[in-house]
C-alpha positions as CSV (number, residue, x, y, z in Angstrom):
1,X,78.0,-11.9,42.4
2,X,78.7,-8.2,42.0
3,X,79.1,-6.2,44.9
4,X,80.7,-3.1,46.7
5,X,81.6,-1.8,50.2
6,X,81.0,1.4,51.3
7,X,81.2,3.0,55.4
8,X,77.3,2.7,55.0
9,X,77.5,-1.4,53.9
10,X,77.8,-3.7,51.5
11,X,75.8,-3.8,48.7
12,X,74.9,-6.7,45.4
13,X,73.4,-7.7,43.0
14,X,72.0,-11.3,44.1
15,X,68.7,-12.9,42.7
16,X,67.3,-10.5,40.9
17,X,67.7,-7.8,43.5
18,X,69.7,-5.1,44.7
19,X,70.8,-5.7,48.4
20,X,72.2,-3.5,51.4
21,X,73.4,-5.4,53.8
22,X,75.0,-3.7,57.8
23,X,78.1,-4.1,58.5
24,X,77.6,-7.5,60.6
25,X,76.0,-8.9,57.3
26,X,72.7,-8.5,58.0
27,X,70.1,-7.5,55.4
28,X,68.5,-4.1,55.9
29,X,66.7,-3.2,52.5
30,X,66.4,-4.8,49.3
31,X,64.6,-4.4,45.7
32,X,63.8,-5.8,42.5
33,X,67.0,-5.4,40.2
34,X,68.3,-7.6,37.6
35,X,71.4,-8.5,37.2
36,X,74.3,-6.3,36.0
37,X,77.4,-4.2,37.1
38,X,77.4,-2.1,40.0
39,X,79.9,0.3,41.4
40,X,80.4,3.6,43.0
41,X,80.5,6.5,41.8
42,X,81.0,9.1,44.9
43,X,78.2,8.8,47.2
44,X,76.3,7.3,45.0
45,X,75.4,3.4,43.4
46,X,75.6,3.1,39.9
47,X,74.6,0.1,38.0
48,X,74.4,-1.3,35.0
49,X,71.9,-3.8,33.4
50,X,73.1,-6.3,30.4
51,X,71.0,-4.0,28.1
52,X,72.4,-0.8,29.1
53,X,70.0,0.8,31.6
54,X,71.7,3.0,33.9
55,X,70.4,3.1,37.2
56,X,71.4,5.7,40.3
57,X,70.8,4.7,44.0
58,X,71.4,6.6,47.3
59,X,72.9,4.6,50.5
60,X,69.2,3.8,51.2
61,X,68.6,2.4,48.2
62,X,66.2,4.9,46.7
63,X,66.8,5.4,43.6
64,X,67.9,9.3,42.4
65,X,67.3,11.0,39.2
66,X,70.0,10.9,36.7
């Protein structure tokens, strides 16, 4: 499953959505996202879908303009 740590978390893709989980491992936000690549770029979450859709997230998950 593809995932990254940051200080603010860890983060995956897992199930068709994109997941932040705390530092103990717990779950704190989560949305619809199918599966790809994701990675950091900065401060920010970048990933990737199998079709190409580029996608840019904050620590909170919401989503930025590219």
């Amino acid at each position: 499953m593809p995932s990254v740590v940051t200080p603010a978390g860890t983060y995956r893709l897992s199930g068709g959505r994109l997941e932040r989980l705390d530092q103990t491992g717990r779950l704190v936000s989560s949305l619809p996202h199918p599966a790809g690549l994701l990675g950091v770029v900065g401060q920010e979450l970048v990933t990737v879908t199998p079709g190409g859709t580029l996608r840019v997230f904050g620590s909170d998950l919401t989503e930025l303009a590219r």
